[in-house]
Z-matrix of the N, CA and C atoms (Angstrom, degrees):
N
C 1 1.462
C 2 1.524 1 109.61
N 3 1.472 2 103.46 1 140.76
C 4 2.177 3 99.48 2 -164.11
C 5 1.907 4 81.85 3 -79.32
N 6 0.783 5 89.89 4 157.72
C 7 2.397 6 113.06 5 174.03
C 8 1.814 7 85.93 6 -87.23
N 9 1.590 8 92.66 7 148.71
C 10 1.224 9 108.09 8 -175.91
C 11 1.760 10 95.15 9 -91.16
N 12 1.206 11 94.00 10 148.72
C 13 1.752 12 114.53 11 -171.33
C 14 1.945 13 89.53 12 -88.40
N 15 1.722 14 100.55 13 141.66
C 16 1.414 15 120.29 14 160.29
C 17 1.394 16 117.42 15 -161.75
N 18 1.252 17 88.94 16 111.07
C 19 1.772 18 110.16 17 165.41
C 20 1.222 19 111.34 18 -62.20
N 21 1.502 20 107.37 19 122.09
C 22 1.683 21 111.95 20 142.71
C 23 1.281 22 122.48 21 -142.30
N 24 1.414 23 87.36 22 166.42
C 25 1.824 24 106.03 23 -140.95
C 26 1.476 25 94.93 24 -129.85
N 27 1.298 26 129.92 25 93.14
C 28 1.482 27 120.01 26 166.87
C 29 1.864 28 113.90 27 -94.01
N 30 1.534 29 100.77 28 -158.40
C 31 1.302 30 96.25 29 -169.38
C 32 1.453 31 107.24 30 140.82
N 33 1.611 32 119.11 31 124.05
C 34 1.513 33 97.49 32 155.90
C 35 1.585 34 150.30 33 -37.90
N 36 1.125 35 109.44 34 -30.78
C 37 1.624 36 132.05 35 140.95
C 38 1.893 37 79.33 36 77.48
N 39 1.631 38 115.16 37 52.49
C 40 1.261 39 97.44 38 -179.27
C 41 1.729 40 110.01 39 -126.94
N 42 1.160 41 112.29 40 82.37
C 43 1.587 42 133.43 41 20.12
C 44 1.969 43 107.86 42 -111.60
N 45 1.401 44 100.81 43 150.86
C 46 1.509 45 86.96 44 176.51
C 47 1.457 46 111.87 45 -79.45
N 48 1.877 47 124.57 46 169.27
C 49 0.949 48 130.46 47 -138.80
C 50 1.283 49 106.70 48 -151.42
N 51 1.379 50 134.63 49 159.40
C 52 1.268 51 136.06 50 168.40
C 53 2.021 52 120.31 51 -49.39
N 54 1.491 53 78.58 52 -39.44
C 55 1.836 54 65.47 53 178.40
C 56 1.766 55 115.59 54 -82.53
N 57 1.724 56 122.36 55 3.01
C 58 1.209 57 107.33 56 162.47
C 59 1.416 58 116.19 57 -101.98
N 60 1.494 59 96.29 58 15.03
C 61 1.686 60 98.13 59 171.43
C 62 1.443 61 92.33 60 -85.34
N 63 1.460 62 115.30 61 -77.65
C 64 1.277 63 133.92 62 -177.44
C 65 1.586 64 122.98 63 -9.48
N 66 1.205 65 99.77 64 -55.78
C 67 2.026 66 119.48 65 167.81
C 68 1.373 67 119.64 66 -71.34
N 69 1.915 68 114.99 67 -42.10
C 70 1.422 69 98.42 68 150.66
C 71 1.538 70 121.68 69 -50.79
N 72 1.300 71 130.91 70 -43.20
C 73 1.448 72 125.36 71 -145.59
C 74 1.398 73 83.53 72 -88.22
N 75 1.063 74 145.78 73 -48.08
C 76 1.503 75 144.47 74 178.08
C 77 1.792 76 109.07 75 -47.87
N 78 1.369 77 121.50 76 -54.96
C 79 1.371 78 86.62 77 -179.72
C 80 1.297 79 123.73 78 -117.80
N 81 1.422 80 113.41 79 35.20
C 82 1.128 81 116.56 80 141.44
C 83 1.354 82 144.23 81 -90.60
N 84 1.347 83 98.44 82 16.27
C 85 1.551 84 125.32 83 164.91
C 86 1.536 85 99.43 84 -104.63
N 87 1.274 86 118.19 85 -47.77
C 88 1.851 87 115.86 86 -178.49
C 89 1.254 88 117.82 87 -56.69
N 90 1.462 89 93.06 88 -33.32
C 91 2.056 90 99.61 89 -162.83
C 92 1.597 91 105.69 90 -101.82
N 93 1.412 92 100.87 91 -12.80
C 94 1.769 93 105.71 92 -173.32
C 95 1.677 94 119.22 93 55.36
N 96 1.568 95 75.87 94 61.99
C 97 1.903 96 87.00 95 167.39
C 98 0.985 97 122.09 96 -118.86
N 99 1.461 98 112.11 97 153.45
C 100 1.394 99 132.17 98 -160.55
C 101 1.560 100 104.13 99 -68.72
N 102 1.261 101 116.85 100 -54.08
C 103 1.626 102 128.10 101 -178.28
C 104 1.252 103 104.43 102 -134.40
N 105 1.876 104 114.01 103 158.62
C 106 1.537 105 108.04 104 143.78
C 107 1.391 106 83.43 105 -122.67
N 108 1.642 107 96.06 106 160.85
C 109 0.958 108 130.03 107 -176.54
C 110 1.395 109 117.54 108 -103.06
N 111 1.255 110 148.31 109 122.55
C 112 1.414 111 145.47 110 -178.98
C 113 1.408 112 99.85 111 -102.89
N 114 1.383 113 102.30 112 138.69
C 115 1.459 114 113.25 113 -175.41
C 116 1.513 115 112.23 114 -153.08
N 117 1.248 116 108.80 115 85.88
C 118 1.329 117 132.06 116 173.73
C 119 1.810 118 128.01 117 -53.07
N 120 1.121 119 99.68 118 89.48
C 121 1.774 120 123.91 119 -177.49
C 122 1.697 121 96.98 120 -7.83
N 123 1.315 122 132.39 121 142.33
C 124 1.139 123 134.66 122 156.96
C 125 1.491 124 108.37 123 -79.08
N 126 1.470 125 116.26 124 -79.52
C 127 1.434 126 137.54 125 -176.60
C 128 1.820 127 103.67 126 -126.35
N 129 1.052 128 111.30 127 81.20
C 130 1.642 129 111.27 128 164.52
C 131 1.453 130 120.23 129 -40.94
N 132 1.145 131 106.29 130 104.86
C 133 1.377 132 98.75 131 176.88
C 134 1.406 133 130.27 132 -65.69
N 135 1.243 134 106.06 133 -19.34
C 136 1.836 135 116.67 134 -169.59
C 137 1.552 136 93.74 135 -99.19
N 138 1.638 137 137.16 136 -12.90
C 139 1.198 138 118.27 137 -174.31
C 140 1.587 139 98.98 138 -103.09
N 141 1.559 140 118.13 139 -19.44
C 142 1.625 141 107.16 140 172.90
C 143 0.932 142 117.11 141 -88.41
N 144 1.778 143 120.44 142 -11.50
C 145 1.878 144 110.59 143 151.90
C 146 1.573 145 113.39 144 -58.66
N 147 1.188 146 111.31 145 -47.50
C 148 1.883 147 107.38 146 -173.04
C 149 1.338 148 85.45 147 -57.24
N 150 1.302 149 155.85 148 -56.99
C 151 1.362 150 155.47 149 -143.62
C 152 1.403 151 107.42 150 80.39
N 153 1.879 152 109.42 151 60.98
C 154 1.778 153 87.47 152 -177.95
C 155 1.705 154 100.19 153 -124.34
N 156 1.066 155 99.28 154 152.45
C 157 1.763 156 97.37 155 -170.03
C 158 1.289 157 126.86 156 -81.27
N 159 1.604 158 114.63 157 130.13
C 160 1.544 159 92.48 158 -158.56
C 161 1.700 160 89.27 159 -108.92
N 162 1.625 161 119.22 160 -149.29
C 163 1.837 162 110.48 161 176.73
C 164 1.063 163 89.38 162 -116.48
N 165 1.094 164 107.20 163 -178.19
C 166 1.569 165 122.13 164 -170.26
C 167 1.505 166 101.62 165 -64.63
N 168 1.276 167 117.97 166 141.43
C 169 1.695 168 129.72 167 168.53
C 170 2.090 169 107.92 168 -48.36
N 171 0.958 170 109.20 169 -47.35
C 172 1.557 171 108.55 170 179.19
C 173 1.217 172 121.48 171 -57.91
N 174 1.584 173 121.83 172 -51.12
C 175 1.527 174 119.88 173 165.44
C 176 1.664 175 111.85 174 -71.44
N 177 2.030 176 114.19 175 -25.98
C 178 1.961 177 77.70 176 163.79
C 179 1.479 178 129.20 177 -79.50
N 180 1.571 179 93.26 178 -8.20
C 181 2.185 180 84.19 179 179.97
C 182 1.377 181 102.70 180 -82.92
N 183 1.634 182 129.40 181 -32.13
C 184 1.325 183 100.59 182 168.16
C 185 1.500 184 135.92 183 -59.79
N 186 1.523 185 105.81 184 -14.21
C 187 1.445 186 108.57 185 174.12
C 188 1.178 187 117.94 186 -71.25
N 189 1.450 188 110.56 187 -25.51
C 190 1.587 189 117.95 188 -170.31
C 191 1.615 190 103.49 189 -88.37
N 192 1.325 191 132.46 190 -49.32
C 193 1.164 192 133.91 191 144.89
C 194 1.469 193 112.71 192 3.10
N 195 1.416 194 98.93 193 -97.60
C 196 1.423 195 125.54 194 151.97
C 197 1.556 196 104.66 195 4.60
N 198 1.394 197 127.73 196 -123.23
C 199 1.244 198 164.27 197 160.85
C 200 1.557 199 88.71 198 -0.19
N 201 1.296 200 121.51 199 -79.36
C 202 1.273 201 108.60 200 -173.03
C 203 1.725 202 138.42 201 -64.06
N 204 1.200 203 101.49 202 1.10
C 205 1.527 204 118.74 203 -153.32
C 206 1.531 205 100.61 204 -68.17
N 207 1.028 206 110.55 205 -31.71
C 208 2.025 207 120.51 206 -179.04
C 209 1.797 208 113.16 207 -50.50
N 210 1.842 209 84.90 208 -55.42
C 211 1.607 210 101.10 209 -174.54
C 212 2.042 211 129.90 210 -74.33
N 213 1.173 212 113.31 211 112.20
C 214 1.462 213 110.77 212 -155.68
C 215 1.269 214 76.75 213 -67.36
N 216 1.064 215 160.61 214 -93.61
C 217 1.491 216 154.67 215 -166.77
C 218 1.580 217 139.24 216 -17.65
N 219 1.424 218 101.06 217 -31.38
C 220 1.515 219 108.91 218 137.89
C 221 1.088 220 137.44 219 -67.29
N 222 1.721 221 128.23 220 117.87
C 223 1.050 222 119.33 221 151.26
C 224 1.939 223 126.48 222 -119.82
N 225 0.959 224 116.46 223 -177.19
C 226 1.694 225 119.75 224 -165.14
C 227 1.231 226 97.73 225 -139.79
N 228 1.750 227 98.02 226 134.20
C 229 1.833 228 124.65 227 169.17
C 230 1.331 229 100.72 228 -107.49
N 231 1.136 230 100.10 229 -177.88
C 232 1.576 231 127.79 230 -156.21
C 233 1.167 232 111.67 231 -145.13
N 234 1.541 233 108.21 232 -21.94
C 235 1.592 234 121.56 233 172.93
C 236 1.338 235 117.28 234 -13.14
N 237 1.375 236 115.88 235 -85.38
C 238 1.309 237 139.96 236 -147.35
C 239 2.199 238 91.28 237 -62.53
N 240 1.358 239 93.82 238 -51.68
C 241 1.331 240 94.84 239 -167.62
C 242 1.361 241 120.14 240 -56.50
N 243 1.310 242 110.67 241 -39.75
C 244 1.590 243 129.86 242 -172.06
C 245 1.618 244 95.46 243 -79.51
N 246 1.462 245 119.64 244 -24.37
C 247 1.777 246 101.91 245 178.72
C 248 1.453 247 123.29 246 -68.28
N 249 0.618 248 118.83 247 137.20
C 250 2.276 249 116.25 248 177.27
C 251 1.499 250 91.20 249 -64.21
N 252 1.584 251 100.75 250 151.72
C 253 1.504 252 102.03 251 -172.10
C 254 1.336 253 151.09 252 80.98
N 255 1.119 254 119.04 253 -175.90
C 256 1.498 255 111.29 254 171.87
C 257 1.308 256 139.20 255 -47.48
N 258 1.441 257 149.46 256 163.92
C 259 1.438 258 128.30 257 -171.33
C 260 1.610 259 73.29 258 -119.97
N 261 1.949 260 123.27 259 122.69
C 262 1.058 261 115.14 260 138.87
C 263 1.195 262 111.21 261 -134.20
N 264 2.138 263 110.92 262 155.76
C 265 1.530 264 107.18 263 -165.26
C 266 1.520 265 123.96 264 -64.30
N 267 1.553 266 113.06 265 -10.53
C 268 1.535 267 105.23 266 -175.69
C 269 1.611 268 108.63 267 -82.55
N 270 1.300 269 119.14 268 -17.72
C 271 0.980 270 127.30 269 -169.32
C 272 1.949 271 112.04 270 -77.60
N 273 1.625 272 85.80 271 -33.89
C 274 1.743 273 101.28 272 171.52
C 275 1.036 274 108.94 273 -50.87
N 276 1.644 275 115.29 274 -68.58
C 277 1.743 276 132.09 275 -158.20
C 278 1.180 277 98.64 276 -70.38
N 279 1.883 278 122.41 277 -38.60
C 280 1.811 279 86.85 278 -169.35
C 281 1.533 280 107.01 279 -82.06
N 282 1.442 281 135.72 280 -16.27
C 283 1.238 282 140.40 281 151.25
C 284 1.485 283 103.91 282 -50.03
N 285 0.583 284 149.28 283 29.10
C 286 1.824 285 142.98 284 156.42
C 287 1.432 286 91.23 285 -135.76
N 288 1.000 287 170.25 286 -7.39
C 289 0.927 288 170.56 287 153.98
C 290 1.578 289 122.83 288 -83.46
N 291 1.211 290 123.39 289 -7.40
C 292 1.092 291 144.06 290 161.45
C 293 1.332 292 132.19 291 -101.41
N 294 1.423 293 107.93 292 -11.38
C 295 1.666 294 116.37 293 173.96
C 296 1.615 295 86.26 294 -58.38
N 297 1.951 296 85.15 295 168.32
C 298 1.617 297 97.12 296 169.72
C 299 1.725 298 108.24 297 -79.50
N 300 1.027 299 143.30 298 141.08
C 301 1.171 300 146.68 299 169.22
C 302 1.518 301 116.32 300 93.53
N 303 1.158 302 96.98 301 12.36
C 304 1.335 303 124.93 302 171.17
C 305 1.817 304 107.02 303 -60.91
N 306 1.487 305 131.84 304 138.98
C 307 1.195 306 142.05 305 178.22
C 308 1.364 307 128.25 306 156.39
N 309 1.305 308 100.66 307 8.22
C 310 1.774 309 116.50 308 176.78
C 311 1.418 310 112.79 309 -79.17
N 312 1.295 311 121.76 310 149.93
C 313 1.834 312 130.81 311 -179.81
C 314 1.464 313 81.44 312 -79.40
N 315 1.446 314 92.86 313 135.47
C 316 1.331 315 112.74 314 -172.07
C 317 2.111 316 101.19 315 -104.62
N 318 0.909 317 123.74 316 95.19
C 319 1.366 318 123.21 317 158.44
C 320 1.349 319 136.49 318 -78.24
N 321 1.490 320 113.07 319 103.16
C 322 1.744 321 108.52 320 -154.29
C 323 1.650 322 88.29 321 -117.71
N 324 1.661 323 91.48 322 133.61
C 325 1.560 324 115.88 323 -168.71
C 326 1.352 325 104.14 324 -101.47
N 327 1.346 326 117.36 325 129.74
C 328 1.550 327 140.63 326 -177.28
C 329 1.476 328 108.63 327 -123.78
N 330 1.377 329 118.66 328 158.07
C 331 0.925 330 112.76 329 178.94
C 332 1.575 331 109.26 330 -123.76
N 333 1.223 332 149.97 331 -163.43
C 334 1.716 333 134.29 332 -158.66
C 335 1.391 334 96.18 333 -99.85
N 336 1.321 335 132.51 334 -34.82
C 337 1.305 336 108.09 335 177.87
C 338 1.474 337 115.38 336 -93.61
N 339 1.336 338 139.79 337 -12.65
C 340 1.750 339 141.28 338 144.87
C 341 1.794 340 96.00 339 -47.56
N 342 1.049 341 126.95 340 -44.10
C 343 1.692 342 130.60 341 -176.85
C 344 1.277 343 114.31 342 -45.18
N 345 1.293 344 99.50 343 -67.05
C 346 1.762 345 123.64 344 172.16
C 347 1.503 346 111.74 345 -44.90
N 348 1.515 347 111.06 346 -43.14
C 349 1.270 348 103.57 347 -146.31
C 350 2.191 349 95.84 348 -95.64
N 351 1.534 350 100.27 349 -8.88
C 352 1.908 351 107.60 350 -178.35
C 353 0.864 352 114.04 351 -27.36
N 354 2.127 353 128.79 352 -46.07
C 355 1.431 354 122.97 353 -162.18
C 356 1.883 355 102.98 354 -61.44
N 357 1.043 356 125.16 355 -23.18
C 358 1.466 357 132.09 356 176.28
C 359 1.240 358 126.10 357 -78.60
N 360 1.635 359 114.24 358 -25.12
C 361 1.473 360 113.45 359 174.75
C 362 1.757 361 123.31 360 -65.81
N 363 1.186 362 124.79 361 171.76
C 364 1.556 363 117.98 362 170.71
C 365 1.403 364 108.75 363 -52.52
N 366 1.171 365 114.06 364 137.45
C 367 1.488 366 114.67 365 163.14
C 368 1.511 367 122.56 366 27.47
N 369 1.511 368 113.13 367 69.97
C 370 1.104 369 128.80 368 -168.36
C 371 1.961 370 115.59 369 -81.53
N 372 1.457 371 82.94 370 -11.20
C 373 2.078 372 94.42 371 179.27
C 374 1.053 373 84.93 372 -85.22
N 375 1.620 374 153.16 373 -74.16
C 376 0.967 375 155.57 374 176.85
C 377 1.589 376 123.16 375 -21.06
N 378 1.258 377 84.85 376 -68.99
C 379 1.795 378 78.05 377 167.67
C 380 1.710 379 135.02 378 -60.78
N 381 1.339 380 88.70 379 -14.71
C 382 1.678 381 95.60 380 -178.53
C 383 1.746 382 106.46 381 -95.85
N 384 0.842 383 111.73 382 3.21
C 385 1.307 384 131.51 383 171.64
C 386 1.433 385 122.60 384 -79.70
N 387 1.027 386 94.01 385 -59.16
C 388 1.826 387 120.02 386 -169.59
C 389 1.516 388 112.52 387 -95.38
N 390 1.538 389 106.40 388 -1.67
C 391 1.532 390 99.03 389 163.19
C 392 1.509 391 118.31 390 -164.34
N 393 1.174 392 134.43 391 -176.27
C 394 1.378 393 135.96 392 -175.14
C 395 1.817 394 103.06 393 -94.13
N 396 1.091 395 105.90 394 100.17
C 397 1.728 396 123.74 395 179.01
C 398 1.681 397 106.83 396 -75.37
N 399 1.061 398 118.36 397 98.81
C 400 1.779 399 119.84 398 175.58
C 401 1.683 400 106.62 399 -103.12
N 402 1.189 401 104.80 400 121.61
C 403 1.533 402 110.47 401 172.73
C 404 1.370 403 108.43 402 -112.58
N 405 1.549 404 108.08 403 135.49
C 406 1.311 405 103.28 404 -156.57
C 407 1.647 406 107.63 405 -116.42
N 408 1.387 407 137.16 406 -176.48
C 409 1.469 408 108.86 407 -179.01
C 410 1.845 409 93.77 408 151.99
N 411 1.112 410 104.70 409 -174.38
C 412 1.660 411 117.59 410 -166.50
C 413 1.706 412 108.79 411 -162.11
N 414 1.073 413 110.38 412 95.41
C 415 1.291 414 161.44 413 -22.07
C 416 1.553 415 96.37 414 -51.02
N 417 1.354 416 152.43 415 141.73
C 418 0.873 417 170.45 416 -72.49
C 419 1.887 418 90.57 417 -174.83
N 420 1.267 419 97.92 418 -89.66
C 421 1.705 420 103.08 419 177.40
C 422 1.114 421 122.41 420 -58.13
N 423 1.693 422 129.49 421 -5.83
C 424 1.385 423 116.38 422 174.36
C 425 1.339 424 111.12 423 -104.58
N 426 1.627 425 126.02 424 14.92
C 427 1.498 426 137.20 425 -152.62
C 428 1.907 427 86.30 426 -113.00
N 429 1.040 428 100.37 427 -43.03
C 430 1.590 429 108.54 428 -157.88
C 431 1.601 430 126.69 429 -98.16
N 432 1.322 431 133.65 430 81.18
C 433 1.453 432 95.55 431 -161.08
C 434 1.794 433 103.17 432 -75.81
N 435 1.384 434 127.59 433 168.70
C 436 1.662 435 108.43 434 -174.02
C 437 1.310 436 90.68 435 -122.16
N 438 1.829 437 128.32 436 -14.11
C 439 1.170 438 146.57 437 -176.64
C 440 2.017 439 101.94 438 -54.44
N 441 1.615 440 101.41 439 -60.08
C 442 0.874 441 118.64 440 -174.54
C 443 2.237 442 106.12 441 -57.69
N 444 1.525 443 101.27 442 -51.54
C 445 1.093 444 109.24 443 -175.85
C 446 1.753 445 108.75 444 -48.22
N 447 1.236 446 121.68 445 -49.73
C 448 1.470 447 141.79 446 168.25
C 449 1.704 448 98.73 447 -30.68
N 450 1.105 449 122.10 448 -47.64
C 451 1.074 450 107.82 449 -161.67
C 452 1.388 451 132.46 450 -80.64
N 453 1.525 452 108.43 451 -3.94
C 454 1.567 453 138.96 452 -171.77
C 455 1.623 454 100.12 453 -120.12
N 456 1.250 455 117.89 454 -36.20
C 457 1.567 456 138.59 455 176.11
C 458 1.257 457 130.62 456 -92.66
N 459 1.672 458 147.00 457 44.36
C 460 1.315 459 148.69 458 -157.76
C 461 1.330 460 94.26 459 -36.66
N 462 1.728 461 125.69 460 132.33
C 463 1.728 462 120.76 461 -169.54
C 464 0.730 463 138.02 462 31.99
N 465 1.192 464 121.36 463 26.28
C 466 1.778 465 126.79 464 142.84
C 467 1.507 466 114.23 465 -34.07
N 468 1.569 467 134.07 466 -62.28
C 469 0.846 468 132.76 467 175.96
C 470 1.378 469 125.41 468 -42.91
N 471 1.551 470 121.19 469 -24.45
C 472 1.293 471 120.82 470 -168.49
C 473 1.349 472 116.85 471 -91.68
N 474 1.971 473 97.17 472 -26.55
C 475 1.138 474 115.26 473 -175.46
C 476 1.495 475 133.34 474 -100.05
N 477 1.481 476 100.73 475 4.92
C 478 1.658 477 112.37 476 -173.34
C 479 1.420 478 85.23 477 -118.51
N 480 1.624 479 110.57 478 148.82
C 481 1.185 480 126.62 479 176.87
C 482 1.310 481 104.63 480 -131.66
N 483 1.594 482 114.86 481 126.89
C 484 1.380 483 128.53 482 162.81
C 485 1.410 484 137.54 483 -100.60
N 486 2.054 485 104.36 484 115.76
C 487 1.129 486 92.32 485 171.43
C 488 1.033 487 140.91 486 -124.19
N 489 1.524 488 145.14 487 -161.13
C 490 1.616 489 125.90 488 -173.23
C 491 1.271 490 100.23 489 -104.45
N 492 1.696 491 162.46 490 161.71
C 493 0.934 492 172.58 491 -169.84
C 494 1.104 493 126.54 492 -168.06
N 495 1.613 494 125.93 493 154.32
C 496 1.660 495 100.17 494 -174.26
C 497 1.577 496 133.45 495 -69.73
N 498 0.887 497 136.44 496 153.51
C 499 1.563 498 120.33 497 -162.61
C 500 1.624 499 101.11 498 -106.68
N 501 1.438 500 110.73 499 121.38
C 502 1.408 501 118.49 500 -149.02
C 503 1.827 502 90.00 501 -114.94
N 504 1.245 503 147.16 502 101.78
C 505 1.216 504 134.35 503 -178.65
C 506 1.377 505 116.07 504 -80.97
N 507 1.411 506 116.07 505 88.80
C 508 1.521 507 109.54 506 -145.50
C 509 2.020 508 74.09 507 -158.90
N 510 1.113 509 113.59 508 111.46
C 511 2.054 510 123.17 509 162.41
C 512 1.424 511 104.06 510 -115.98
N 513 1.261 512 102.21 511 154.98
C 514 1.938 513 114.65 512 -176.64
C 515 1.694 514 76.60 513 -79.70
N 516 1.235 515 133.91 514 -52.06
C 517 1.439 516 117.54 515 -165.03
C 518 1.392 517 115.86 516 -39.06
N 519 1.962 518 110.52 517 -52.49
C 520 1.355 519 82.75 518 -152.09
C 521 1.678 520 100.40 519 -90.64
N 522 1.492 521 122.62 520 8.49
C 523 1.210 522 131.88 521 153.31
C 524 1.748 523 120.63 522 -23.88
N 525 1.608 524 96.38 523 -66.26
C 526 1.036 525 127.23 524 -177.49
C 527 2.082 526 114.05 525 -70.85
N 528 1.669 527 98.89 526 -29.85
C 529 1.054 528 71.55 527 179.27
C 530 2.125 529 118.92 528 -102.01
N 531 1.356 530 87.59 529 -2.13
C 532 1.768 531 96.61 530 156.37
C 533 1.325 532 126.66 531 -56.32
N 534 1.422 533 108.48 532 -51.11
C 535 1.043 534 108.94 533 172.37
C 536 1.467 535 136.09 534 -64.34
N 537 1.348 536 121.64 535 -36.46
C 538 1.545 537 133.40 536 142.65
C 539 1.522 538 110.91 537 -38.18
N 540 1.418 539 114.89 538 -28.35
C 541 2.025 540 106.29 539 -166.15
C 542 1.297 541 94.29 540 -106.27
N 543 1.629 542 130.77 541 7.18
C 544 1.881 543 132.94 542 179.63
C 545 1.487 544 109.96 543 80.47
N 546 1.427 545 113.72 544 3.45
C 547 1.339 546 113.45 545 177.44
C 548 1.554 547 120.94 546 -55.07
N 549 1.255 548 107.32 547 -173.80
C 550 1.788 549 104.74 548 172.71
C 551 1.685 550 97.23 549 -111.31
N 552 1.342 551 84.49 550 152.20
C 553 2.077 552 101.07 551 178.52
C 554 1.660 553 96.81 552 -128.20
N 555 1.483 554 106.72 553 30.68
C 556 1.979 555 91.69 554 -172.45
C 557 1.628 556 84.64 555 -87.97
N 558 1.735 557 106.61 556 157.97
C 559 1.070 558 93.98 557 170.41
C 560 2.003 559 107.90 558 107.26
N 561 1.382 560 91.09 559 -69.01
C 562 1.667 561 95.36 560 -174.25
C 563 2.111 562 108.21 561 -102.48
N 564 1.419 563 100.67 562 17.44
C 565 2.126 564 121.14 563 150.87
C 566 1.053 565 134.81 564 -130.79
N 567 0.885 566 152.07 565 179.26
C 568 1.307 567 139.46 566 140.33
C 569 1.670 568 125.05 567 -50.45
N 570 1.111 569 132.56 568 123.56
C 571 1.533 570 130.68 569 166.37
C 572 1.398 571 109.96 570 -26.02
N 573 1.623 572 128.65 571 -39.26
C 574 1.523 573 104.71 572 161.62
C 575 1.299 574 129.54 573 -93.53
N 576 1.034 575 106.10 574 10.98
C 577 1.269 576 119.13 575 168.81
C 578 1.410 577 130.40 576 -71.65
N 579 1.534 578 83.37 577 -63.36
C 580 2.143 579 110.24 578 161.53
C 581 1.923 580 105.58 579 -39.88
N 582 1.535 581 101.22 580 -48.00
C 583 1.312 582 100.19 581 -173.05
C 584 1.299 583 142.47 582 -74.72
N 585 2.199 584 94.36 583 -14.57
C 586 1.476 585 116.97 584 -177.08
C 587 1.538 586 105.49 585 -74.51
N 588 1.893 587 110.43 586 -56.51
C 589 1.064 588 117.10 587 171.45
C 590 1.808 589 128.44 588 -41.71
N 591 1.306 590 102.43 589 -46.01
C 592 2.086 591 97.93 590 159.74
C 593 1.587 592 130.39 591 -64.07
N 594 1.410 593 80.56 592 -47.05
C 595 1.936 594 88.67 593 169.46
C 596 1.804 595 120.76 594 -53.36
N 597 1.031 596 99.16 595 -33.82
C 598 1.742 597 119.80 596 -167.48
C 599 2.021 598 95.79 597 -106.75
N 600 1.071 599 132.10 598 -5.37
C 601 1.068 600 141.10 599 -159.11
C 602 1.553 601 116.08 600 7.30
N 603 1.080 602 98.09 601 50.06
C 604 1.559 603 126.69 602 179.64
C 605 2.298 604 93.97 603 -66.69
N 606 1.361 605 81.92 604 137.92
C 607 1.787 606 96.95 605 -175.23
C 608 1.456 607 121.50 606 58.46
N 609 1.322 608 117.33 607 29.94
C 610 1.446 609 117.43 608 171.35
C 611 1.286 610 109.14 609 -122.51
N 612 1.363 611 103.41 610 129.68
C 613 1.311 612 128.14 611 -159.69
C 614 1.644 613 121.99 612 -50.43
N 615 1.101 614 137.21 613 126.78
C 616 1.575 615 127.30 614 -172.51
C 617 1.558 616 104.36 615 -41.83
């Protein structure tokens, strides 16, 4: 019997955006999965070493909430947030993999610069082990070398899969930083999204 396919897609998601809708909905038609899963960063560990400030975890899962609520194929965890501690990805997957009823191919979505940066994450042999690694990108193979990844990663290459997707020029940064300058963000969120961020006046400048 084939294992049911599930995407997940983490990320500070601060705020999430059309182009991580867009790339979910894309390869879960490419890869033929059952769900993705959104899974909203608790405490990033690699962004509170840079020291960069993220918003509070409660207003990004409602954004993600939010955003996804249209698509029966989306769904949203809580995982990361509800764990004490650090948010790291091996810790996600083997926790999804440990629920009861747990047994689905797990497809965990990266994007080229999270790709680049794996030899640094927790237990990055591990994770490529224990799940289906998709790196995503435009051209896909000229973004990534996996040769290079191999060399910090024993089978990485065998075990990360690269694909092409549409290339959406759309960052929570410069989201965030329009909105601080009074600009407009319609267009690059969802309409409730646009509306959570004013209501909550989340990213406007003191």
């Amino acid at each position: 019997m084939t294992k049911r396919k599930i995407g997940v897609l983490g990320g500070t998601f601060d705020p999430i955006h059309l182009g991580h809708l867009i790339v979910a909905e894309d390869l879960r038609q490419k890869l033929g999965l059952r769900e993705v899963l959104f899974i909203p960063a608790g405490r990033p560990w690699l962004k509170l070493k840079e020291e960069k400030p993220i918003s509070p975890a409660e207003h990004r899962l409602a954004m993600v909430r939010l955003a996804v609520a249209s698509n029966r194929y989306f769904k949203v965890s809580t995982m990361e947030i509800d764990r004490p501690g650090l948010s790291y990805s091996i810790d996600t997957i083997l926790e999804l993999k440990s629920k009861p009823g747990a047994g689905a191919e797990i497809y965990f979505i990266v994007g080229p610069d999270a790709l680049a940066e794996l030899p640094k994450w927790k237990d990055p042999s591990r994770l490529v082990e224990i799940c289906q690694v998709v790196g995503i990108g435009r051209p896909a193979h000229s973004q990534v070398d996996l040769r290079k990844l191999e060399s910090s990663i024993p089978g990485a290459s065998q075990r990360i899969m690269l694909v092409d997707v549409p290339q959406i020029d759309i960052s929570s940064t410069d989201i965030r930083r329009r909105v601080a300058q009074g600009l407009s963000i319609r267009y690059l969120v969802p309409e409730a999204v646009e509306k959570y961020i004013a209501e909550h006046r989340l990213y406007v400048s003191p």
